[in-house]
Kinemage of the C-alpha trace (Angstrom):
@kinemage 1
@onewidth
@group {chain A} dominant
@subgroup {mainchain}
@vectorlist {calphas} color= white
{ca unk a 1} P 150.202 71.843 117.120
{ca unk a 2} L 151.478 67.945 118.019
{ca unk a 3} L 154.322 66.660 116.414
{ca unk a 4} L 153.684 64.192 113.673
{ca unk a 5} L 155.543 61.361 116.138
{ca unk a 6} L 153.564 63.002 118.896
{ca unk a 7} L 149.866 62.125 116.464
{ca unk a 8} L 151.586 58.739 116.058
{ca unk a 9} L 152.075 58.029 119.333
{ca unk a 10} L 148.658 59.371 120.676
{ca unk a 11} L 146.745 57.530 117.679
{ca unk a 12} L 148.826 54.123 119.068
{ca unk a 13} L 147.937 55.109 122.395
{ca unk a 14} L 143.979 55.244 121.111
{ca unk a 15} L 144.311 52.104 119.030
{ca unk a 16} L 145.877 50.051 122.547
{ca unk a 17} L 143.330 51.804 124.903
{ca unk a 18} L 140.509 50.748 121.907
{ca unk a 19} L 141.893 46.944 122.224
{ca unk a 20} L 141.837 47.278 125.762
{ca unk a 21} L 138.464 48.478 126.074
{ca unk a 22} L 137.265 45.548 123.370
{ca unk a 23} L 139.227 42.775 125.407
{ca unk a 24} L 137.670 44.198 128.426
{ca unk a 25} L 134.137 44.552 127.154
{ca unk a 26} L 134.497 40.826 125.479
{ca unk a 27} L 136.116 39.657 129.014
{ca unk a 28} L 132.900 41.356 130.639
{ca unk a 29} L 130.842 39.706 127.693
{ca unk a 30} L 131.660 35.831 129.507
{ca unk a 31} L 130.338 35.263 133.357
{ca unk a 32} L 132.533 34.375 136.103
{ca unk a 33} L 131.841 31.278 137.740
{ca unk a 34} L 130.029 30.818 141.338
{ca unk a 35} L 133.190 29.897 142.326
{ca unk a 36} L 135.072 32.779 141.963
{ca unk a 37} L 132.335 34.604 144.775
{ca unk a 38} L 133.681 34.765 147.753
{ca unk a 39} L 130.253 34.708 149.054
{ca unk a 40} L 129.364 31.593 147.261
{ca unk a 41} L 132.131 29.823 148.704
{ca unk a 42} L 131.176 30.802 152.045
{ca unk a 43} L 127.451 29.508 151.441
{ca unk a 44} L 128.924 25.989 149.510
{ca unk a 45} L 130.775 25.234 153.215
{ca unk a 46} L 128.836 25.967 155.730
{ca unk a 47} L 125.430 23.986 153.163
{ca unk a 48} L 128.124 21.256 152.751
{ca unk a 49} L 128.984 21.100 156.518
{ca unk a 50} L 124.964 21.564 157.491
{ca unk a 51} L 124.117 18.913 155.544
{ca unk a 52} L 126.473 16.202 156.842
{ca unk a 53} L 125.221 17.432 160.554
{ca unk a 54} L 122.147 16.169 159.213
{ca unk a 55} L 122.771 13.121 157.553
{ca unk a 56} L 124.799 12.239 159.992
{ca unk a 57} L 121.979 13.089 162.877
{ca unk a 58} L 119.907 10.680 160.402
{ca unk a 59} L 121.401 7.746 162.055
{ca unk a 60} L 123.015 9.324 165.244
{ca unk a 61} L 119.410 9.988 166.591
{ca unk a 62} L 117.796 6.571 166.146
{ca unk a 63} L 121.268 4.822 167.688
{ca unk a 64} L 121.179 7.199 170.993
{ca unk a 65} L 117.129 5.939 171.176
{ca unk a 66} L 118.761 2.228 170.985
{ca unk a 67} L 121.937 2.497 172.896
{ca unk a 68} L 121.425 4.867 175.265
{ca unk a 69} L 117.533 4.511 176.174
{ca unk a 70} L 116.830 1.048 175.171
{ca unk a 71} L 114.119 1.906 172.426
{ca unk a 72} L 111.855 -0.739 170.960
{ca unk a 73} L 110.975 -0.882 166.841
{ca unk a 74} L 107.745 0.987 168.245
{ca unk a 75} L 109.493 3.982 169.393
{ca unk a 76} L 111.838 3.875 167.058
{ca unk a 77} L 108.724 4.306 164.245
{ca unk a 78} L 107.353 7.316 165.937
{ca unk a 79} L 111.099 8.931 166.431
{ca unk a 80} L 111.453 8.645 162.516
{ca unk a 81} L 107.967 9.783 161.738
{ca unk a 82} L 108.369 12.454 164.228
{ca unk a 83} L 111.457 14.124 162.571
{ca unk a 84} L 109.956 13.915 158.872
{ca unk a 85} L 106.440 15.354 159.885
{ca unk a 86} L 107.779 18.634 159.925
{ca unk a 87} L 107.871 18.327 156.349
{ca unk a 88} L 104.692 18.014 155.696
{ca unk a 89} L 103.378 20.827 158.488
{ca unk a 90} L 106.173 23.306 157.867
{ca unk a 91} L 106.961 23.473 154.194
{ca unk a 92} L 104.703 26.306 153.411
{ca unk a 93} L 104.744 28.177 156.263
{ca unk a 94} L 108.811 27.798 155.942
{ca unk a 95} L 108.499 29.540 152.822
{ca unk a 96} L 106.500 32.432 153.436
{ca unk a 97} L 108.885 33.280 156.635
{ca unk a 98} L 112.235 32.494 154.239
{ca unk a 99} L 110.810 35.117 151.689
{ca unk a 100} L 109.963 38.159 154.364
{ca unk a 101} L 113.669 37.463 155.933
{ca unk a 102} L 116.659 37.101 154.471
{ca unk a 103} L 118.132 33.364 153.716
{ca unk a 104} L 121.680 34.544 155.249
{ca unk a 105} L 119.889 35.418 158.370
{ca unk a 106} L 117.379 32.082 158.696
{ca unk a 107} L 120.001 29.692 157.535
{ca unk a 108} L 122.487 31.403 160.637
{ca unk a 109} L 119.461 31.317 163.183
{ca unk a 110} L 118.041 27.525 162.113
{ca unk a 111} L 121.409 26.179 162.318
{ca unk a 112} L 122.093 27.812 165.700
{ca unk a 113} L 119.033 26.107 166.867
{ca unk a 114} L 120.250 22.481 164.995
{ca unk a 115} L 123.517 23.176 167.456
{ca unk a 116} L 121.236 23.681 170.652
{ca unk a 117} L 118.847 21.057 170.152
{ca unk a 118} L 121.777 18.340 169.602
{ca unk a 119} L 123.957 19.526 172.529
{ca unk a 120} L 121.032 19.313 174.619
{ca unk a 121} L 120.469 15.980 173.405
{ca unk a 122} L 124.254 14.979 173.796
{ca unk a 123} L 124.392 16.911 177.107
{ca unk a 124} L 121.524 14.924 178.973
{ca unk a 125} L 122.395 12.166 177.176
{ca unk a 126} L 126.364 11.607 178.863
{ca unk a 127} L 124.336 12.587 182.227
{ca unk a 128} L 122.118 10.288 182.079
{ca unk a 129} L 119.021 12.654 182.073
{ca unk a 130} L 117.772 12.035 178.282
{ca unk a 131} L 114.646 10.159 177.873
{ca unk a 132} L 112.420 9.414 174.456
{ca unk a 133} L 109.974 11.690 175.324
{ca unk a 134} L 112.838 14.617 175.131
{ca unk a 135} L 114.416 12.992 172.038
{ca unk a 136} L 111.394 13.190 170.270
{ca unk a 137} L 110.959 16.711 170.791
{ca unk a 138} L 114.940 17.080 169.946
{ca unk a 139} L 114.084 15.221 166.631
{ca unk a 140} L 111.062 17.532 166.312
{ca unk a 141} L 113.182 20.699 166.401
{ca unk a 142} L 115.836 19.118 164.358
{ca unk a 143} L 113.435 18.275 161.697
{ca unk a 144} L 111.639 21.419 161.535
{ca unk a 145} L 114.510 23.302 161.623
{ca unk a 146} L 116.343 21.317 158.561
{ca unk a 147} L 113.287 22.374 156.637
{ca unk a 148} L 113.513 26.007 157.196
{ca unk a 149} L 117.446 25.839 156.003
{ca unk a 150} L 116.815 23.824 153.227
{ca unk a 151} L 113.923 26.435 151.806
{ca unk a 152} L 116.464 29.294 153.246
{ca unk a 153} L 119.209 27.806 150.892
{ca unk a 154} L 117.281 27.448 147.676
{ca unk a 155} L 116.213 31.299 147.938
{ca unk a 156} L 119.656 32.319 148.729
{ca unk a 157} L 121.449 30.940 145.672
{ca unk a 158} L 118.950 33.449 143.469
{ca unk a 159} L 120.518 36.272 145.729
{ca unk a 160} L 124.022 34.859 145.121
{ca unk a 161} L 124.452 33.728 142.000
{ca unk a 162} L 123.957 35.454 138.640
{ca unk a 163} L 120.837 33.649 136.908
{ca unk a 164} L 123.058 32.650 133.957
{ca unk a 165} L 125.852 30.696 136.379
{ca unk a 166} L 122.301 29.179 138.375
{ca unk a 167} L 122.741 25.238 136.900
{ca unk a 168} L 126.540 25.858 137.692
{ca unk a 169} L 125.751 27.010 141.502
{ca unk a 170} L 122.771 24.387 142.027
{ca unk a 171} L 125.216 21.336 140.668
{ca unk a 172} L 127.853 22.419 143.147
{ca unk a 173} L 125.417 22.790 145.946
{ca unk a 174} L 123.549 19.556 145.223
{ca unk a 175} L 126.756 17.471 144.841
{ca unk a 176} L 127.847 18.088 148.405
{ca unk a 177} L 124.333 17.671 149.480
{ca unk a 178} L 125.044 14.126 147.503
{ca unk a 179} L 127.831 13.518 149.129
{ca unk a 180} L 126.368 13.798 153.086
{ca unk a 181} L 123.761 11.653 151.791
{ca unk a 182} L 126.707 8.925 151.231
{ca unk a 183} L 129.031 9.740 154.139
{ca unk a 184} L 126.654 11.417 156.546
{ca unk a 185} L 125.063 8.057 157.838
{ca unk a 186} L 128.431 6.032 157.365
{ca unk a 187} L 130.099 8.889 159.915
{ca unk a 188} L 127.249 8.803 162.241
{ca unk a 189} L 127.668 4.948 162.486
{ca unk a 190} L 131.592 5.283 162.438
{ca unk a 191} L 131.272 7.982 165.481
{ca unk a 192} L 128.733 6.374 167.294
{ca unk a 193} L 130.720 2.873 166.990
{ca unk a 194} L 134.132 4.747 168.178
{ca unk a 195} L 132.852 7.244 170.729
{ca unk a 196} L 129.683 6.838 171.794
{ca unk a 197} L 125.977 7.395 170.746
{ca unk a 198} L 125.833 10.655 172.791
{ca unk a 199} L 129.438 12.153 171.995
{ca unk a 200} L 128.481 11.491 167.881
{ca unk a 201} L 125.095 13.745 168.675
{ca unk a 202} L 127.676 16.545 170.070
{ca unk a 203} L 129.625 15.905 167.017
{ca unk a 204} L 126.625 16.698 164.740
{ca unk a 205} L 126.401 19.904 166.238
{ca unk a 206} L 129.657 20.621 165.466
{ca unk a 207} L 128.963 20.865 161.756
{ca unk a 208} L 125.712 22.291 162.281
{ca unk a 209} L 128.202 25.442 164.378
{ca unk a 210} L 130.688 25.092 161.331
{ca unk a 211} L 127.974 26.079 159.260
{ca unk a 212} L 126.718 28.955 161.184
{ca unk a 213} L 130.690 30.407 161.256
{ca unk a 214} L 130.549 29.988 157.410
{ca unk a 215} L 127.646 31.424 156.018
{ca unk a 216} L 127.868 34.409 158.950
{ca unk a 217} L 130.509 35.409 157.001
{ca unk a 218} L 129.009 36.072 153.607
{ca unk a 219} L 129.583 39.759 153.453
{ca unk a 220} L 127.250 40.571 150.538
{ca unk a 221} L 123.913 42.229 152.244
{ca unk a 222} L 120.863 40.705 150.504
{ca unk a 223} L 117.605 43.819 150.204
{ca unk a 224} L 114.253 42.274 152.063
{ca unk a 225} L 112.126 40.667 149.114
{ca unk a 226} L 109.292 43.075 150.398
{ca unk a 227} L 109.560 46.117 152.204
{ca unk a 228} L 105.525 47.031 152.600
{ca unk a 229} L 105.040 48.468 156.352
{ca unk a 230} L 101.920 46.044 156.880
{ca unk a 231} L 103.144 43.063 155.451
{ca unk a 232} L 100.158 40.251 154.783
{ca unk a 233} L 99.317 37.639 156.491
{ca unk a 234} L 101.133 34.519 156.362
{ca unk a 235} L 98.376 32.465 154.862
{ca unk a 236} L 97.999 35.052 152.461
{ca unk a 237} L 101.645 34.616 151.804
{ca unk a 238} L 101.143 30.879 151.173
{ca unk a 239} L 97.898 31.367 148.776
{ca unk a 240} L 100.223 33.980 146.915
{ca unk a 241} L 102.912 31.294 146.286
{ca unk a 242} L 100.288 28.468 145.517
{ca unk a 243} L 98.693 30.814 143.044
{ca unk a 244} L 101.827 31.430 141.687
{ca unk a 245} L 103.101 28.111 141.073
{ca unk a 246} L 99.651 26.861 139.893
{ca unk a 247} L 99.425 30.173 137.478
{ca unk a 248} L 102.668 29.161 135.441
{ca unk a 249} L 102.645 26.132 133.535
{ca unk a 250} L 106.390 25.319 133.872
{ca unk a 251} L 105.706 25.466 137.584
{ca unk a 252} L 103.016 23.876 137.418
{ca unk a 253} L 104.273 20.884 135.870
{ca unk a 254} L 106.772 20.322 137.927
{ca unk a 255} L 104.358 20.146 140.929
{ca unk a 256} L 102.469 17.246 138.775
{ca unk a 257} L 105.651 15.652 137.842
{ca unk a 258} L 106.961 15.371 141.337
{ca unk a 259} L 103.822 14.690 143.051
{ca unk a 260} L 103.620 11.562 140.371
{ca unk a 261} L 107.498 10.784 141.187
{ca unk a 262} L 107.239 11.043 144.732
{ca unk a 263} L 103.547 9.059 144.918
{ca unk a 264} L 105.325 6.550 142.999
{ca unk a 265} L 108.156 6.024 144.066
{ca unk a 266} L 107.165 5.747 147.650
{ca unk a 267} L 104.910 2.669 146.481
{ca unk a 268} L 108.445 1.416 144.521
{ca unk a 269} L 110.703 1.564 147.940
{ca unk a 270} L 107.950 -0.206 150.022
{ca unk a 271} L 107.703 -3.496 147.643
{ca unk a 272} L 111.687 -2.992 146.636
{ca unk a 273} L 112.879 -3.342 150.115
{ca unk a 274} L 110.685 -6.712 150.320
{ca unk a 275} L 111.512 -7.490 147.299
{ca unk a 276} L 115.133 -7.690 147.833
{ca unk a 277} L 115.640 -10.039 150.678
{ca unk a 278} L 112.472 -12.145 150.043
{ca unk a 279} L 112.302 -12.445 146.372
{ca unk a 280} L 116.230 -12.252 145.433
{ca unk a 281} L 117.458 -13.551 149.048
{ca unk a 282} L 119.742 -10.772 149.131
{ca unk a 283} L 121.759 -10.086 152.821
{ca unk a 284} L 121.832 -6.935 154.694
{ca unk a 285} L 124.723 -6.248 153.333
{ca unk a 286} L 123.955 -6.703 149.806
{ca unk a 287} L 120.817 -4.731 149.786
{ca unk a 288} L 123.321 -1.870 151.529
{ca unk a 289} L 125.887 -2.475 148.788
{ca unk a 290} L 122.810 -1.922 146.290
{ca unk a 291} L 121.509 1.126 147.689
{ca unk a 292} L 124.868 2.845 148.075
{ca unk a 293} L 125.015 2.894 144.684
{ca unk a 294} L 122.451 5.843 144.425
{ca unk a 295} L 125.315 8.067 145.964
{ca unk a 296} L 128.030 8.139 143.531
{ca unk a 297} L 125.882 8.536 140.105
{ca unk a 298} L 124.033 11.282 142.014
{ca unk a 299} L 127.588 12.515 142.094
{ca unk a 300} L 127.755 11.958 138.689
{ca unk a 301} L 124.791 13.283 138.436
{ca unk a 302} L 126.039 17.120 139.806
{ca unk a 303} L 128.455 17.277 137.261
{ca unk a 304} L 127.012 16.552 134.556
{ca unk a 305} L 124.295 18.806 135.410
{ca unk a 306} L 126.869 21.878 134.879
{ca unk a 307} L 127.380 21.028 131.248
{ca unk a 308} L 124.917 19.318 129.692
{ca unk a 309} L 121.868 21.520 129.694
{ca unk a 310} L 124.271 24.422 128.044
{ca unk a 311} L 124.702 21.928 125.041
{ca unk a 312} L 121.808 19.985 124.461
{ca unk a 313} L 119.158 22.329 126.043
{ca unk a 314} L 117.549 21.859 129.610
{ca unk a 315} L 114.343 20.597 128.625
{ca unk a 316} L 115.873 17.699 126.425
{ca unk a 317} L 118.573 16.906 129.101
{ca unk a 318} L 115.563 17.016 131.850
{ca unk a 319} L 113.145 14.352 130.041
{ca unk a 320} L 115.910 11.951 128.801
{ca unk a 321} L 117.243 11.805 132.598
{ca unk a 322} L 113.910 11.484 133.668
{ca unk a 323} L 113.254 8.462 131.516
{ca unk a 324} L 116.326 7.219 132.329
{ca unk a 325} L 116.283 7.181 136.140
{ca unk a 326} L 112.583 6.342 136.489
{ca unk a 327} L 112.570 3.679 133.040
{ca unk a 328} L 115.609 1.525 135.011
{ca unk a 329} L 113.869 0.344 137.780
{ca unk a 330} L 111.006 -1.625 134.599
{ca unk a 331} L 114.126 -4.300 134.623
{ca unk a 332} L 113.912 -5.039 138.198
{ca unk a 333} L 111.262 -7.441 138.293
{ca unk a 334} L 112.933 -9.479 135.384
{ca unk a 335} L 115.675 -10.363 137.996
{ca unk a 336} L 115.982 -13.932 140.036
{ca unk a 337} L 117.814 -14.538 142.918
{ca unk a 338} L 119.583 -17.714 141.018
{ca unk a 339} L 121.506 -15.301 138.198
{ca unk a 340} L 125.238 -13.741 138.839
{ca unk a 341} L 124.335 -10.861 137.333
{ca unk a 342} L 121.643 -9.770 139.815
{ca unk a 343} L 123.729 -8.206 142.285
{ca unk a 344} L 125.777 -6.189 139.651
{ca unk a 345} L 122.424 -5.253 137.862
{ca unk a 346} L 121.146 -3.942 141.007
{ca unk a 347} L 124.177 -1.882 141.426
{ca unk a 348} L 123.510 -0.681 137.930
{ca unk a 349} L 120.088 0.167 138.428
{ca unk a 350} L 120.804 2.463 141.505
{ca unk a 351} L 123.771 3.832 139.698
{ca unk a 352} L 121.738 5.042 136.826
{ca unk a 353} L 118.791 6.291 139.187
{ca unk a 354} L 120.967 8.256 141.012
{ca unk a 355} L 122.652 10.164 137.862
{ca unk a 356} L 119.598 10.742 135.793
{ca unk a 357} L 117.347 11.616 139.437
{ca unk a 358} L 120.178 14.428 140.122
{ca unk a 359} L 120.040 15.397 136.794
{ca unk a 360} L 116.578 16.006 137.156
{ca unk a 361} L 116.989 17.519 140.585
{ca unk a 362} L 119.303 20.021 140.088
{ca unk a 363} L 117.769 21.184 136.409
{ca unk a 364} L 114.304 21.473 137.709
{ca unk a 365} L 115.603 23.446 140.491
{ca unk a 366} L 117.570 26.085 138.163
{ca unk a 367} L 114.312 26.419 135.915
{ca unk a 368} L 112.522 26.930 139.164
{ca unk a 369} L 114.589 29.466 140.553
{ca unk a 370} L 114.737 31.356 137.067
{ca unk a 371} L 111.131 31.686 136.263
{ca unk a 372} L 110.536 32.627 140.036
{ca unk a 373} L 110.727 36.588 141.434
{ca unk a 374} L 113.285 36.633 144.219
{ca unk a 375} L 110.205 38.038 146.709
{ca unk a 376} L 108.427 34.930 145.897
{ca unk a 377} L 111.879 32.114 145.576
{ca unk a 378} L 110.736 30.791 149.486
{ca unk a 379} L 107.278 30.073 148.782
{ca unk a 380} L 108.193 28.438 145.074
{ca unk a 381} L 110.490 25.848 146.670
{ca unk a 382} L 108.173 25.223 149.610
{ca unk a 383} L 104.964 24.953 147.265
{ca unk a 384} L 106.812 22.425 144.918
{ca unk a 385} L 108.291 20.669 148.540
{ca unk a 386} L 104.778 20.266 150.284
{ca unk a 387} L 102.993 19.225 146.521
{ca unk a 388} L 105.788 16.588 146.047
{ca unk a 389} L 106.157 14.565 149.356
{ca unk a 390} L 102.972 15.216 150.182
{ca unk a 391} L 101.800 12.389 148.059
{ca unk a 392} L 104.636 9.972 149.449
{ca unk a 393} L 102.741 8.755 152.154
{ca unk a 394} L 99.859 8.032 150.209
{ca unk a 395} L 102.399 6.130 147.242
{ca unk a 396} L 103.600 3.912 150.400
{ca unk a 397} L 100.134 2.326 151.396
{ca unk a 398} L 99.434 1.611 147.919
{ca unk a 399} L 102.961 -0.499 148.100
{ca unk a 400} L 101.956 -2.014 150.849
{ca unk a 401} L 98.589 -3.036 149.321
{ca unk a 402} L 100.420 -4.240 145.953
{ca unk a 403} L 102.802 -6.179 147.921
{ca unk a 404} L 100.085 -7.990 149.512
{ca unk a 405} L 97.340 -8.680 146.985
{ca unk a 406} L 99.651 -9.091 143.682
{ca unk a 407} L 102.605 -10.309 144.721
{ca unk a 408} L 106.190 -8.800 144.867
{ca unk a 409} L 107.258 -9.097 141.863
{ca unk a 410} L 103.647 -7.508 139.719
{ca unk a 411} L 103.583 -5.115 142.600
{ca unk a 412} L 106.905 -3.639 141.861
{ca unk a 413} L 106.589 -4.125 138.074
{ca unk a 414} L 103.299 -1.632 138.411
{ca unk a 415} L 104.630 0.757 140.930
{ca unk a 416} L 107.927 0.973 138.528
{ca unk a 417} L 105.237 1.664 135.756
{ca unk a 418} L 103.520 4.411 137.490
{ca unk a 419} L 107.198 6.343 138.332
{ca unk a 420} L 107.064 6.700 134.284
{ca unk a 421} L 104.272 9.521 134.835
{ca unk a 422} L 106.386 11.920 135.383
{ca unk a 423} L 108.509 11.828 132.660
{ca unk a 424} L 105.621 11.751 130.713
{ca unk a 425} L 103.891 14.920 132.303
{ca unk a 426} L 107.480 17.011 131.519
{ca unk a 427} L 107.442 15.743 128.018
{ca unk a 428} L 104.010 16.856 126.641
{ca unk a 429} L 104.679 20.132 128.622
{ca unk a 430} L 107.136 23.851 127.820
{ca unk a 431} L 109.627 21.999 130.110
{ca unk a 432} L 110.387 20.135 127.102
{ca unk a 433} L 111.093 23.547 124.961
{ca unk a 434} L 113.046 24.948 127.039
{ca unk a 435} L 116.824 25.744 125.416
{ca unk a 436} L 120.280 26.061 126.312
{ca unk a 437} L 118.862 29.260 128.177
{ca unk a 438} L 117.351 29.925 131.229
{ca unk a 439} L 114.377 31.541 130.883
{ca unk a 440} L 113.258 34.466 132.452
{ca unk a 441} L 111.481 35.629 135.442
{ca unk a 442} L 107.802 36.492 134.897
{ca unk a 443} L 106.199 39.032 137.186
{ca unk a 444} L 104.878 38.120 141.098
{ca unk a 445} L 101.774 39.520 143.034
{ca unk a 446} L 101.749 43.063 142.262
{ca unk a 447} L 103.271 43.387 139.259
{ca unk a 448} L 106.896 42.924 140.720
{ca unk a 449} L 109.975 41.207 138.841
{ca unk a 450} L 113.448 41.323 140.447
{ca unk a 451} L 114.878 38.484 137.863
């Protein structure tokens, strides 16, 4: 029989190991942060490092066509077109492939083939042995390959990240993506201006191979979405993901909502970039000074994108940025190129659109990524790519035409008007009531649900 000190001690020795086990269940109770994954870290630096390799290939590309092989305007118009029509041709097909492999895997492979394609490009290039015939197929690969990664990337952060720490994981992923879009072209000019137009390309591929060392060493081994010996057909894959999308009205709204945005705004940039120097008499360097301004509130943007849809709720947080960023750009017409405060009104504008629009992004693309099965996260993010800038080059004739017939000013005042139907479409929608919360997966084809 125990001593009465002997009870004592062992009823202490329950009471601590009781605490323990409460503090430990409580500690349990509270997430860790993406950033204390090792793995996460791993995929933040080598997306941070792919995606300066390809804003800075954004302007390294079109300076080697210049520089190096004399390029007209012409040419230089079918390089850029050439490098964003894999966009439009790849986006689904990109996301049926990203959802049968997995992202660790296509991200390694596409940016291997970024590295390639740019060497080759830098290679011929300090020999002498490029032409515009090869740099458009180097742009081709370059393009198509940045869309696979990008798709790859959005599906891996499900496979990462725990679905509660998703805003956290998207904001840090979408602020360095922010970030390239500021210094990216600013270190492709720098490198091309220093070096050489040919020696910058073989410095884009050194990011692009930075990348492929980090996220080659995530260690955590992701299970194939789908493990069916007779797989379906790819464009059975991509009806599976449209039907998805279009079956779930949070999905399906977004589609709407960005289609509008991107229609719109398209028509916005092509009378705004007129607009500018011919209406406002703005320089070259003003209208860059403007522009810039995007970069740092989408930086803003990122951050606040961790915290605010915990406290206010992610649908209210995603329509009030939305109204925001697309209500800003009503003032713009209202400004003359006689009045001081132009210039810092610009900067203003910009500012705000590039907050609230990251807001947006990077909320949208948590909801997304919640409500979606991880065997169909791919073909979600490709669907909602392909509906969205599929409708850009549609929004930029209209521009065009508004620019022409009405006038700058009325042209931009109704393109600016038209961005506002997106907002609208999230508001009268259950984007709107969504919570502090992410919601939950629902089921894919067949029933399955790995949320």
């Amino acid at each position: 029989m125990p001593s009465a000190s002997s009870a004592s001690s062992a009823s202490s020795a329950s009471s601590a190991s009781s605490a323990h086990s409460a503090a430990s269940d409580s500690h349990r109770r509270v997430p860790p942060g993406p950033w204390r994954d090792g793995d996460f870290r791993r995929l933040w630096v080598g997306q941070t490092a792919s995606q300066l390799g390809e804003h800075t290939g954004l302007v390294v590309l079109p300076l080697l066509a210049v520089l190096t092989l004399g390029a007209g305007a012409g040419q230089l118009g079918v390089l850029r077109a050439v490098g964003q029509t894999p966009v439009l041709l790849l986006s689904l097909l990109a996301g049926a492939w990203v959802d049968r492999w997995r992202a660790r895997t296509v991200m390694v492979l596409t940016d291997a083939g970024r590295v390639l394609a740019l060497g080759a490009a830098a290679l011929a290039g300090l020999l002498g042995l490029l032409g515009l015939p090869a740099l458009y197929a180097v742009a081709f690969a370059v393009g198509a390959l940045s869309v696979f990664f990008d798709v790859a990337y959005q599906a891996s952060v499900v496979r990462l990240v725990a679905r509660d720490q998703l805003v956290r994981g998207n904001s840090a992923l979408e602020g360095s993506r922010s970030a390239a879009q500021i210094g990216g072209p600013a270190l492709g000019g720098a490198l091309v201006s220093l070096l050489s137009a040919p020696v910058a390309a073989a410095c884009g591929a050194l990011f692009f191979a930075c990348s492929v060392l980090s996220v080659g060493r995530i260690r955590r081994t992701e299970s194939l979405p789908e493990s069916s010996e007779r797989p379906p057909r790819v464009w059975r894959r991509i009806r599976e993901g449209l039907r998805f999308v279009a079956g779930d009205a949070r999905l399906r709204t977004v589609c709407l909502a960005s289609a509008a945005f991107q229609f719109s705004w398209a028509a916005v940039m092509t009378v705004y970039l007129l607009f500018l120097p011919r209406e406002l008499h703005l320089s070259g360097t003003a209208v860059g000074l403007t522009l810039a301004a995007t970069g740092p509130g989408a930086l803003l943007g990122s951050v606040l994108a961790a915290r605010l849809p915990r406290r206010f709720g992610h649908g209210v947080v995603l329509v009030a940025a939305a109204v925001a960023a697309d209500g800003v750009f009503l003032g713009v017409p209202a400004l003359h190129a006689s009045s001081a405060v132009t210039v810092p009104a610009l900067l203003a504008v910009n500012f705000v659109f590039g907050a609230g629009g990251q807001l947006v992004n990077v909320t949208v693309m948590a909801v997304r990524q919640a409500v979606t099965p991880d065997g169909m996260q791919g073909r979600a993010a490709a669907t909602i790519t392909f509906a969205g800038l599929g409708s850009a080059p549609l929004g930029s004739l209209l521009g065009g035409y508004l620019a022409q017939e009405w006038g700058l000013r009325t042209g931009l005042l109704v393109a600016a008007t038209g961005m506002m139907l997106s907002p609208v479409l999230m508001a009268v929608s259950p984007l709107a009531r969504l919570g502090r919360a992410l919601p939950t997966a629902r089921p894919g084809p067949g029933g399955r649900c790995e949320a």
